[in-house]
C-alpha positions in Angstrom: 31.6 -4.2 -19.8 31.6 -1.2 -17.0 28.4 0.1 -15.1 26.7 3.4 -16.1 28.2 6.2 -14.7 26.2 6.2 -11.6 25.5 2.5 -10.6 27.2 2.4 -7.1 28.2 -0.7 -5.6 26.0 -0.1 -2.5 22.4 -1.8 -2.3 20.5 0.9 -2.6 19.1 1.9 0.9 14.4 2.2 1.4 13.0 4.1 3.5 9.1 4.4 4.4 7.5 7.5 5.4 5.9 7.1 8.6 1.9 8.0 8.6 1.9 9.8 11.7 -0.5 12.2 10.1 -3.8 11.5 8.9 -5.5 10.9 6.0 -2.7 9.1 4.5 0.1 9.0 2.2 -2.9 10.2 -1.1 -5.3 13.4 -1.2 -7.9 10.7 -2.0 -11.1 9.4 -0.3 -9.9 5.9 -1.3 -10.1 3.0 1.9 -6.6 3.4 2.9 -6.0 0.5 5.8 -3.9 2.8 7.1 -3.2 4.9 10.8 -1.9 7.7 12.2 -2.3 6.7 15.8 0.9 4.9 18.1 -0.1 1.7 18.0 -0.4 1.1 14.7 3.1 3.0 14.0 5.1 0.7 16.4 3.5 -2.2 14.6 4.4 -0.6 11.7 7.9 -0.1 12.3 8.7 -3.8 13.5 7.4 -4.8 9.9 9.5 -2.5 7.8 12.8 -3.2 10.3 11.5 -7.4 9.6 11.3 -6.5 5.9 14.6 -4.9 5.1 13.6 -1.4 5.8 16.6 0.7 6.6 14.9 4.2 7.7 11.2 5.5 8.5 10.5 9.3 7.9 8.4 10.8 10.3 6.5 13.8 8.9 6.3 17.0 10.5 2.8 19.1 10.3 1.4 22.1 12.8 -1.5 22.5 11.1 -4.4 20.7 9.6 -5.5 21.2 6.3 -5.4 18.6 3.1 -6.7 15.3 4.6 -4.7 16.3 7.5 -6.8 16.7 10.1 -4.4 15.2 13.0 -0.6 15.4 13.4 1.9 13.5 16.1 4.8 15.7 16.8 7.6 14.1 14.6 10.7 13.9 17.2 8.4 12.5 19.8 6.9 9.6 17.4 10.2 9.4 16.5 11.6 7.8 20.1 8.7 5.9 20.5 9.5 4.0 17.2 12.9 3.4 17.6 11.7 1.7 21.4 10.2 -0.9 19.5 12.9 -1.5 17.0 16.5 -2.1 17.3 17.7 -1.7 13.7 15.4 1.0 11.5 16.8 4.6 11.8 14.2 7.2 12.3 14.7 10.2 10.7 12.7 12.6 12.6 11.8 16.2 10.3 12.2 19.5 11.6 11.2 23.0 10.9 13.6 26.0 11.2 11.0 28.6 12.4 9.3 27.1 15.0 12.5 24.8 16.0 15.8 26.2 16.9 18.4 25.0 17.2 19.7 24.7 20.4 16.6 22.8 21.4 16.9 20.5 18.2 20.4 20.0 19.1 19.6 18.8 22.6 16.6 16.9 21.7 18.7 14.6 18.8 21.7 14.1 20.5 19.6 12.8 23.9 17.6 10.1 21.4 20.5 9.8 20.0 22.6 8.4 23.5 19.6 6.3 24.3 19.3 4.2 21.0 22.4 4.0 19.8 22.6 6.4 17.1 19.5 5.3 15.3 18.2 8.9 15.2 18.5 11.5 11.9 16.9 14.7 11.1 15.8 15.9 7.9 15.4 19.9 7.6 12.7 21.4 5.7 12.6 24.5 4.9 8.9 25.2 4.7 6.3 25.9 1.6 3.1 26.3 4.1 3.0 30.0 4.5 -0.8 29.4 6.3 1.1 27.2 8.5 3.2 29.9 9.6 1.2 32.7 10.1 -1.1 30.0 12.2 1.5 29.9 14.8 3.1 33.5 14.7 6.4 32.7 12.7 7.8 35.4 10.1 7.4 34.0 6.8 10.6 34.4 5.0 11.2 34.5 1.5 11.9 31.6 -0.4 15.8 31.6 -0.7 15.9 33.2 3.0 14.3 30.2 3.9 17.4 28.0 2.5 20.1 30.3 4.1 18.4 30.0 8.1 18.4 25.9 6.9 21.4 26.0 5.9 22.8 27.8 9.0 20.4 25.7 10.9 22.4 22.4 9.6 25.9 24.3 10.0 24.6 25.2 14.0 23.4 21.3 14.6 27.2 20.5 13.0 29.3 22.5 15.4 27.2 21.8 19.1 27.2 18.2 17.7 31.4 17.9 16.8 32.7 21.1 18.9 33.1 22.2 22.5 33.1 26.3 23.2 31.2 26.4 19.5 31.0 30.2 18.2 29.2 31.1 14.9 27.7 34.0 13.4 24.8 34.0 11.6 22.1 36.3 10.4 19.4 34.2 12.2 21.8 31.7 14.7 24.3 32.8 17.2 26.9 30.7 19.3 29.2 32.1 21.8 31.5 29.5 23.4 28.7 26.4 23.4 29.4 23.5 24.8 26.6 21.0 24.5 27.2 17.2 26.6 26.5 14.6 26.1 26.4 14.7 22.5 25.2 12.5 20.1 26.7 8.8 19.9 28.6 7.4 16.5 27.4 7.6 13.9 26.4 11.0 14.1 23.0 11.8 13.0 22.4 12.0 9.5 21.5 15.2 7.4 18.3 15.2 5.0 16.7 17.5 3.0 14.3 18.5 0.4 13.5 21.0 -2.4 14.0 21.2 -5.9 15.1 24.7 -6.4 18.6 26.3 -7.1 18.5 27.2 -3.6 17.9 23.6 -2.3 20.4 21.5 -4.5 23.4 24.7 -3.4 22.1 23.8 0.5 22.5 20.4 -0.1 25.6 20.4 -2.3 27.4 22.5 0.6 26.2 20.7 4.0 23.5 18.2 4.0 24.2 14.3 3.9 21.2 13.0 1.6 19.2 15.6 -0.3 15.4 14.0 -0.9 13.7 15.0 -4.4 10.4 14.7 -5.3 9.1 11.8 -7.3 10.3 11.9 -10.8 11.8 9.8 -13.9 15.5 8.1 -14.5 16.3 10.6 -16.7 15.0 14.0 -14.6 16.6 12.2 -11.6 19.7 11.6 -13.8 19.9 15.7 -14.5 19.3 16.2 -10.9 21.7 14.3 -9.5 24.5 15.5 -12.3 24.2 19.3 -11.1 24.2 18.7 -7.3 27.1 15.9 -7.6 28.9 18.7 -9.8 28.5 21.2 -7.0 28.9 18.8 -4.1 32.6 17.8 -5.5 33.8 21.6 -5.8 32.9 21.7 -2.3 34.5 19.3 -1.3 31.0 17.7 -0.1 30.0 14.1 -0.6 25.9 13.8 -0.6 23.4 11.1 -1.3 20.4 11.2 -3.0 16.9 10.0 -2.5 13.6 10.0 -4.1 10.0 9.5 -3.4 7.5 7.2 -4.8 4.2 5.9 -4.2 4.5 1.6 -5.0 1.2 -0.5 -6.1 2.6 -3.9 -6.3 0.0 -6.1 -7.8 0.0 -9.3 -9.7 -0.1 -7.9 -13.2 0.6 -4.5 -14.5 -3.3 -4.0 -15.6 -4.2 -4.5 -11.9 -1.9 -2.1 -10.4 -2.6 0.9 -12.9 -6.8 -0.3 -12.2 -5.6 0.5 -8.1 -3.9 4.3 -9.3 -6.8 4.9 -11.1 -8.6 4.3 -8.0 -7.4 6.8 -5.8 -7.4 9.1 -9.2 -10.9 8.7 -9.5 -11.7 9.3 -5.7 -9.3 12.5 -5.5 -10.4 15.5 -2.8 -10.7 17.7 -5.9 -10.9 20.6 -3.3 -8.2 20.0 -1.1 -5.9 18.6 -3.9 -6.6 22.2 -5.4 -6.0 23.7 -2.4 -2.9 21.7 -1.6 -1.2 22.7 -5.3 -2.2 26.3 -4.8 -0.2 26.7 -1.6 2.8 24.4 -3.0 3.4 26.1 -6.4 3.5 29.3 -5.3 6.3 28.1 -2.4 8.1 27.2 -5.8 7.3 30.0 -7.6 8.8 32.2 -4.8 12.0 31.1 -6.5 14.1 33.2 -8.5 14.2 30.7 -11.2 10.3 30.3 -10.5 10.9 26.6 -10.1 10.8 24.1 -7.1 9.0 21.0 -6.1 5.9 20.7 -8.0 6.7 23.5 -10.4 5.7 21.5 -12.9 3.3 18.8 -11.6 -0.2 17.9 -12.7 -3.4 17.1 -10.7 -3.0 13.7 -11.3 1.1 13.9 -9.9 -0.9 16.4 -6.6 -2.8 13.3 -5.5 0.4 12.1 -3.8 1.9 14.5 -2.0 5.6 14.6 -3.4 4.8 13.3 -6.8 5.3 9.8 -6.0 3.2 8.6 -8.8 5.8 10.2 -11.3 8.5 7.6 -10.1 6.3 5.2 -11.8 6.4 1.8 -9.2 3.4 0.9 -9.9 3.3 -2.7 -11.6 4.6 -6.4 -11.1 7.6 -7.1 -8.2 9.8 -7.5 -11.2 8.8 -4.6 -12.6 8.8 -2.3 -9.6 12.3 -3.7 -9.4 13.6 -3.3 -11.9 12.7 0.1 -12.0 14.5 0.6 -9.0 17.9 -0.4 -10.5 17.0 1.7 -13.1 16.2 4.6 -10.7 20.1 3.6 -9.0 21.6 3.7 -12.5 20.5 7.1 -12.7 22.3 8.1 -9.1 19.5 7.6 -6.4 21.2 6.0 -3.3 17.7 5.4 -1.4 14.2 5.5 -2.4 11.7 7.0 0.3 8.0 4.8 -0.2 4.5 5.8 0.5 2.0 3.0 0.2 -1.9 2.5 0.4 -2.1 0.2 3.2 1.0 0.4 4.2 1.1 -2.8 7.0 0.4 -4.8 4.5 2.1 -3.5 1.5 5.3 -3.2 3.4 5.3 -6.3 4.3 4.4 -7.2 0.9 7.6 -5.2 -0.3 10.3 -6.7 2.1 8.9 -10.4 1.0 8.5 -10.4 -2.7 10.6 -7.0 -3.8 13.7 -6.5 -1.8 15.2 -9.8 -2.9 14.4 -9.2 -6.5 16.1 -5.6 -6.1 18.9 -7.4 -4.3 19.5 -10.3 -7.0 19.6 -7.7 -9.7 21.8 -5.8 -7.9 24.2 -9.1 -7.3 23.8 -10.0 -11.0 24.7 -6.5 -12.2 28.2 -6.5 -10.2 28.7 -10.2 -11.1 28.9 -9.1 -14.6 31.4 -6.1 -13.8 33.5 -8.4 -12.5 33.9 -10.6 -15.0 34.2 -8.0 -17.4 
């Protein structure tokens, strides 16, 4: 007996995005027991780091609009996380546009000296055009948006490894740059996002983990073939994670009664809004395809199609979805929840040791085969 082409040996790695926006993780006027404010983060953040949690991703927004009527800055929240942990990485997201990199640089590899290297970054590229014009940044178009990422990442990479750095870029320029201190080991970690041609090239040429929007084993599966493809003529090695949106309940009928739920109390109007302004980011493609090209209303409600990963259900269910989701390449999965105190404590205590025994059973059997 062997394992499917992509089961890797390595648990596979959770990560919970962290709710320092409001209005929560769904575009829905459902009671969500959740906050955006400090106190309840750091409390947070000692429950996922308790329950197994190996990252937190702090969301970055300028702008309100979709539910989102307040926003912490994401490095900031970041630090004041990792105070209270000593564990959980933080994986802090940044915008090229209104970040450069110079100051990102500065800002990661200081957190990064006074917690040990607990600190990543995950680059997005932008679909919020309003966003942009609300603060004065140019607006680029969609695969110009990938190539000043991508030259962002390659600029963070050489003040990070290099003394007397040079580059040129069309939208970054180095001339002898010598940043210190820089970050500790390990150095921070690369994400990103996107779905597009664009994106998986990015990610396939520089980035550490590329992040894809909620979506089955087998359109994972495809995803994960083209970029590992691309990744190996490069020479690159990247990792791959996906968002989903869990309902753990004690039977299947009482999860999909919760979805339904927050279906049935959808912001019609700012989910409408919200799918507007994200399918034409994807659309700006020259494939004409990105995240959300082709999600419904129902997948909008969540804001990266985390109902389409379908972990909604049982704990043995949810689990064994999640092998199911490794089978298929993911090396992480990235969680929104309802109330997400609760449920990720719920998570830690009653799904994490069934994902782990499946795991231990699966590689049992590879050995004795």
């Amino acid at each position: 007996m062997t394992l499917p082409n992509h089961f890797a040996p390595e648990p596979i790695r959770f990560a919970y995005w962290v709710p320092n926006v409001s209005g929560g993780l769904v575009i829905s006027k459902i009671e969500q027991r959740t906050s955006w404010d400090a106190d309840y983060n750091r409390k947070l953040a000692q429950i996922a780091e308790a329950a197994g949690f190996d990252y937190a991703l702090t969301q970055i927004r300028f702008t309100a609009g979709y539910g989102a009527e307040f926003q912490h800055e994401s490095v900031a929240f970041s630090h004041a996380l990792l105070a209270v942990t000593t564990k959980l990485k933080v994986i802090a997201a940044l915008l090229p546009g209104p970040w450069n990199p110079t100051i990102a640089a500065k800002q990661i590899a200081t957190i990064s000296q006074l917690t040990n290297g607990r600190i990543a970054i995950n680059v997005v590229s932008g679909w919020f055009s309003g966003e942009f014009r609300a603060i004065g940044e140019p607006w680029l178009d969609h695969d110009e948006r990938y190539r000043r990422s991508e030259e962002f990442i390659r600029s963070l990479r050489g003040i990070w490894t290099q003394d007397d750095f040079t580059f040129r870029g069309d939208f970054y320029r180095y001339t002898n740059y010598t940043l210190k201190p820089k970050p500790a080991d390990p150095q921070p970690e690369i994400f990103q996002g996107g779905s597009s041609r664009a994106a998986r090239d990015m990610a396939a040429r520089v980035s550490d983990w590329y992040f894809t929007n909620g979506n089955t084993p087998e359109g994972i599966r495809a995803q994960v073939d083209d970029i590992q493809a691309k990744a190996s003529a490069n020479g690159h090695s990247v990792k791959v994670g996906v968002n989903a949106f869990v309902i753990a309940r004690d039977t299947e009928e009482e999860a999909r009664a919760v979805l339904q739920e927050i279906l049935d109390n959808a912001d019609p109007d700012a989910v409408k809004a919200f799918g507007h302004e994200v399918k034409n980011a994807g659309k700006a493609s020259p494939e004409g395809e990105g995240n959300w090209a082709k999600s419904s209303f129902e997948d909008l409600v969540q804001y990266n199609d985390g109902f389409k990963t379908n972990l909604i259900g049982t704990p043995d269910q949810i689990a064994e979805r999640i092998v199911a989701l490794k089978d298929a390449g993911v090396d992480l999965a990235l969680l929104a929840f309802l109330h997400f105190q609760e449920d990720v404590a719920y998570f830690g205590a009653h799904i994490i040791p069934k994902v782990r025994a499946l795991e231990a059973a699966r590689e049992r059997r590879a050995e004795a085969a």
